[in-house]
C-alpha positions in Angstrom: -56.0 4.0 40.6 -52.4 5.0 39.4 -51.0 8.6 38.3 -51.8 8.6 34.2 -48.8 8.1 32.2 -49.1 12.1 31.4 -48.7 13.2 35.3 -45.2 14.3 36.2 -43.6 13.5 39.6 -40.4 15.8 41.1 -38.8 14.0 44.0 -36.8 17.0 46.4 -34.1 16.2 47.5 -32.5 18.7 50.6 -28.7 18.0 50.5 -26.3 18.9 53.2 -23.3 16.8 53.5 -25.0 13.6 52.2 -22.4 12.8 50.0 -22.3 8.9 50.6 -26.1 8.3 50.6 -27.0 10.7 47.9 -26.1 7.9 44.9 -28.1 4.9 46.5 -31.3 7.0 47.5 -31.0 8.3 43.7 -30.2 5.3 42.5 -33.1 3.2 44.4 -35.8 6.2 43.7 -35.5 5.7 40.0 -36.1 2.5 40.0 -39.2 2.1 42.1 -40.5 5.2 39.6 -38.5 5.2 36.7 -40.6 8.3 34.9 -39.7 10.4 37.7 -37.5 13.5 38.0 -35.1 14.6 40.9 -34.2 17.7 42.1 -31.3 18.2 45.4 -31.2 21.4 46.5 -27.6 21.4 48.3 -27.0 24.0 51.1 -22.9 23.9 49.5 -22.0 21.2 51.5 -18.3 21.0 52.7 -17.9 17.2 52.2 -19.1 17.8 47.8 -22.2 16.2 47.7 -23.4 19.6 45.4 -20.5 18.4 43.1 -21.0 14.6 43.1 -24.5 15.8 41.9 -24.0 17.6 39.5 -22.0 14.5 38.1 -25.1 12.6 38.8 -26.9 14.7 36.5 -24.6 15.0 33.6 -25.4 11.4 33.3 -29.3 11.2 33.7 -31.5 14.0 32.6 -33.8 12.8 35.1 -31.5 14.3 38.0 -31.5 18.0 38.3 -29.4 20.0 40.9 -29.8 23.6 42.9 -27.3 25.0 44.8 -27.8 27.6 47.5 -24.6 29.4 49.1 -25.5 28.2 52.2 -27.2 26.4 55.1 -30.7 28.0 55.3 -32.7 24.9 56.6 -35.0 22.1 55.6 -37.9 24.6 55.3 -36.3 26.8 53.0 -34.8 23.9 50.9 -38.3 22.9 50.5 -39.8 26.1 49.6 -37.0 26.7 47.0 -37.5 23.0 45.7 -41.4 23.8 45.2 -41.1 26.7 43.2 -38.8 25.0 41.1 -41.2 21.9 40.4 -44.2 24.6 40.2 -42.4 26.9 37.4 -41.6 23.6 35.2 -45.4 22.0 35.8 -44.7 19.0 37.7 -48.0 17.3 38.9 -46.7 16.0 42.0 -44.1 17.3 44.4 -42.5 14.8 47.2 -40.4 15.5 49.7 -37.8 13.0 50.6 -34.9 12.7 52.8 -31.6 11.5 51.0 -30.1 10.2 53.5 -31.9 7.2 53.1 -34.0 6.9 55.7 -37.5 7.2 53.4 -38.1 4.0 51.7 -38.1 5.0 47.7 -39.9 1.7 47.5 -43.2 3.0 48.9 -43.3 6.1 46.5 -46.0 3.9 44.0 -48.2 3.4 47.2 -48.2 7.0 48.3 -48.8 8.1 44.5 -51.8 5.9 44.4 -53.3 7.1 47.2 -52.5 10.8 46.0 -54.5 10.1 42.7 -57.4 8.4 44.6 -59.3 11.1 44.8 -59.1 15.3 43.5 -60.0 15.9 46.9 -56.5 14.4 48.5 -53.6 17.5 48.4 -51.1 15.4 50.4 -50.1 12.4 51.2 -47.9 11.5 54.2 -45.2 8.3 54.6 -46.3 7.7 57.9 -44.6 6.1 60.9 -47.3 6.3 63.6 -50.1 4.7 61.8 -50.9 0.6 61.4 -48.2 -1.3 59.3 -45.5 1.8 59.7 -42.7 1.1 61.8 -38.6 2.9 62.6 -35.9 0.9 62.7 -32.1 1.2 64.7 -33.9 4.5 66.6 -32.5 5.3 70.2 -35.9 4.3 72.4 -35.6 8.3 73.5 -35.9 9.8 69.7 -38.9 7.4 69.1 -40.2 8.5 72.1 -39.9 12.5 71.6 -41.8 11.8 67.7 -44.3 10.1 69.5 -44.9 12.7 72.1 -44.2 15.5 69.7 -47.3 14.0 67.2 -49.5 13.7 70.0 -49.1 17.1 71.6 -49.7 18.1 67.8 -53.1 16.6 67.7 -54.4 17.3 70.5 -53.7 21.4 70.4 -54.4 21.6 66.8 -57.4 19.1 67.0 -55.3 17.0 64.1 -56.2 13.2 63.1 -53.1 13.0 61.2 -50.8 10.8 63.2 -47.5 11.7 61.8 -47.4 15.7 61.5 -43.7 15.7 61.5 -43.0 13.2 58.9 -41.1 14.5 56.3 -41.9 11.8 53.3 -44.9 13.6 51.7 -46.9 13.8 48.3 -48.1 17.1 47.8 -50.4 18.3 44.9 -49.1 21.0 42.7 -53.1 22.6 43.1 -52.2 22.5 47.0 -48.6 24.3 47.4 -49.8 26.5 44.5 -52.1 28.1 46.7 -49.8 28.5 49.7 -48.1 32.1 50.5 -44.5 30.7 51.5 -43.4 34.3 52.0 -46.0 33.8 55.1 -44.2 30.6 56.4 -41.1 31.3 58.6 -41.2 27.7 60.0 -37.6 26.2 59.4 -37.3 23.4 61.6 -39.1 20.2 61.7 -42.0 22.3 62.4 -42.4 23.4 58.8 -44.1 19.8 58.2 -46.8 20.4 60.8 -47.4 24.1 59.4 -47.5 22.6 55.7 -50.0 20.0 57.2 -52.3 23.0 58.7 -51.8 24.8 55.9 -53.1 21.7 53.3 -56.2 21.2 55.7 -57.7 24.8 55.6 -57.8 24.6 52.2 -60.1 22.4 52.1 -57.7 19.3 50.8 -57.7 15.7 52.2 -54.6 14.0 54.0 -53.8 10.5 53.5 -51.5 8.5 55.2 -49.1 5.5 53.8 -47.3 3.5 56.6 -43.8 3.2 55.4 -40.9 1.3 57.7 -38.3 4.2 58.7 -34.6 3.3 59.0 -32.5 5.5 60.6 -29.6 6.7 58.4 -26.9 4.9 57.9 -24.0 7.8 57.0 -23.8 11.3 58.4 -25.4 13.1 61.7 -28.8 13.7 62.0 -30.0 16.9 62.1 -32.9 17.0 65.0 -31.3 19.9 67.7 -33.3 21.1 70.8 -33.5 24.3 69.0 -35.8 22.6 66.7 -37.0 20.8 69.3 -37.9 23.9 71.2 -39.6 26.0 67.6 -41.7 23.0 67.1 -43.2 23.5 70.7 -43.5 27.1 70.7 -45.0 27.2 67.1 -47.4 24.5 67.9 -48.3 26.2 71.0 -48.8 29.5 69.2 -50.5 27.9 66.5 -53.2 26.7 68.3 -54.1 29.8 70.3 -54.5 31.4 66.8 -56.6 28.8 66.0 -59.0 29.3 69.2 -58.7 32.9 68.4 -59.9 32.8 64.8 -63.3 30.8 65.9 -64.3 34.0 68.0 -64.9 36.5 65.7 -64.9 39.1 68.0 -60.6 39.0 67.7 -58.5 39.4 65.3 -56.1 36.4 63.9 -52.5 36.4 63.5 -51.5 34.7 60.1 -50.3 31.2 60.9 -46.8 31.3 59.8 -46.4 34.5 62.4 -47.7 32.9 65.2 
């Protein structure tokens, strides 16, 4: 089954500083779904990419552009983009990287599976599952998703195995019903609390192996501060978790844990 002709996709877009990816990941999303809209949200980058596009926009009404006055995080970039997509009724809201690292060519398999079933809120672009696969990635940073993922499952008794990808589907029914003003996670993190958060409402995940390439242009932005939120957030997660099955304690709300 495919998305009717009626449903609308947004594609996110967090900007900061990917001024010489930014065209080809536009470029190559709108051709594998030409009915599509984009949205960057740019975090004023110093090297333009907020003005190159804007130029991208004055020249396809498909591309739309945001522009925070600074660098708040890939979290908040997402929360700003969904809000956005959820005031102009978009049916489907993807996150993607632009620095071309997420395959636009897989966006018609992930939509697919999204529109498989009402029960599916989000679908993931995984790298951990059969058929998935990175490319040109230091053996270390492969190493640290891996073990990041599983330490992820097994606290929060997950069988998603990518938690931390950050190619995903979502459902406008699904981040409709989230309170982001509850969700401080800003970090790589905020994909594991989204993925939590999709699950207790009752929503199915699917998963879509993709092949991840690292990018080509620019730094990437994994830190050991994020690093070091994801394991404390994860760890704090699941105590609330353990916490909230004996009712003789009180829970803290997941995003404050």
């Amino acid at each position: 089954m495919t998305p009717t002709p009626r449903a609308r996709t947004l594609v996110i877009l967090p900007t900061f500083n990917e001024r010489q990816s930014l065209g080809r990941v536009v470029e190559r999303t709108l051709r594998a779904l030409p009915s599509t809209h984009i949205l960057v949200v740019d975090d004023d980058s110093p090297d333009g990419t907020g003005i190159f596009a804007e130029t991208l926009a004055a020249s396809d009404e498909r591309v739309h552009v945001l522009h925070r006055s600074e660098k708040l995080g890939l979290g908040a970039a997402y929360i700003t983009g969904f809000a956005w997509g959820l005031e102009h009724g978009y049916d489907w809201l993807i996150e993607m990287d632009a620095d071309g690292s997420h395959p636009p060519e897989a966006l018609p398999r992930m939509l697919e599976a999204a529109s498989a079933s009402d029960s599916v809120g989000l679908v993931i672009g995984s790298r951990w599952v059969s058929g998935g696969s990175v490319e040109d990635w230091p053996k270390g940073r492969e190493l640290l998703s891996r073990v990041a993922n599983t330490y992820a499952r097994i606290m929060l008794g997950l069988s998603v195995r990518d938690a931390t990808a950050g190619y995903r589907v979502y459902r406008s029914a699904v981040l409709a019903g989230f309170d982001f003003a509850n969700v401080d996670s800003k970090g790589y993190c905020f994909q594991i609390d989204l993925t939590l958060r999709t699950l207790d409402a009752g929503f199915a995940i699917s998963e879509v192996p993709i092949h991840f390439r690292e990018r080509e242009f620019g730094v990437s932005k994994m830190s050991r501060e994020i690093v070091i939120e994801a394991l404390l957030k994860v760890t704090g997660w699941s105590f609330t978790r353990r916490v909230r099955r004996n009712p003789s304690e009180t829970a803290l709300p997941l995003g404050n844990a």
